[in-house]
C-alpha positions in Angstrom: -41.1 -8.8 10.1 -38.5 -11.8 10.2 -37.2 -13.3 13.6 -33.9 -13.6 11.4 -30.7 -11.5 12.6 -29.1 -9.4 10.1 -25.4 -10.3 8.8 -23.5 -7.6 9.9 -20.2 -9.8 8.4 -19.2 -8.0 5.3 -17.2 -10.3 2.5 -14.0 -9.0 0.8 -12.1 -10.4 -2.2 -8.8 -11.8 -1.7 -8.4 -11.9 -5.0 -8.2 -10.0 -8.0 -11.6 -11.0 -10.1 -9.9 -10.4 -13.6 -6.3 -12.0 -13.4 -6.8 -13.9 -10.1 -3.7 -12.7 -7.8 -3.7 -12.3 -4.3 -4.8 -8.4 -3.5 -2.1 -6.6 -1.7 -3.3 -3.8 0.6 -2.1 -0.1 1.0 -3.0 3.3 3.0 -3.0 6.4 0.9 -2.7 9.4 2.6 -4.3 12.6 1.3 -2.4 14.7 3.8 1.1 15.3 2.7 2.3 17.2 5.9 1.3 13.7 8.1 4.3 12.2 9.5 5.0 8.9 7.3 4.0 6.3 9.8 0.9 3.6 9.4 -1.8 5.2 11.7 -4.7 5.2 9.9 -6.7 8.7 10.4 -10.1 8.6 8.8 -10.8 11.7 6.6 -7.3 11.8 5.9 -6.5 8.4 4.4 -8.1 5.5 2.8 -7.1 2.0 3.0 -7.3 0.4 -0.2 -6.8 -3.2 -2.1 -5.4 -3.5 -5.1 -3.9 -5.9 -8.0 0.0 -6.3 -7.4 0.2 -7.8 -10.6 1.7 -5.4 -13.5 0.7 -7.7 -16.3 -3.3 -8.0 -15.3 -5.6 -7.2 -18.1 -7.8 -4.4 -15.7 -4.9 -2.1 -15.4 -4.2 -1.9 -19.5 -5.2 1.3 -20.5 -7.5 2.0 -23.5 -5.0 4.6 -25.3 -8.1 6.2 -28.3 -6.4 8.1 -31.2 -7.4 11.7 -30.7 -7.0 12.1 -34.9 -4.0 15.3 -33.1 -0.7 15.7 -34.1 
């Protein structure tokens, strides 16, 4: 057993780890009947980070050609 105390502090990135900008935050909310207002109500929504940047490399999407016409 350790006499050391557990780290309960839990580290978030600021930043986004492939392009570098500054996260922005948001609250999604599954429940479109909820009145729009920013109370967060667990089970309903989720607050979430995200990479404002439109140009970052992570949000590109890998189009494949299906060989359809």
């Amino acid at each position: 057993m350790t006499d050391q105390a557990p780290d309960d502090r839990q580290e978030w990135p600021t930043h986004c780890p492939v392009c570098g900008t500054e996260l922005s935050s948001a609250v999604i909310d599954f429940d479109k009947t909820n009145a729009n207002h920013p109370e967060l109500r667990p089970g309903e929504m989720a607050a979430v980070d995200y990479c404002p940047n439109a140009d970052c490399p992570a949000k590109q999407v890998d189009v494949q050609d299906t060989g359809t016409v």
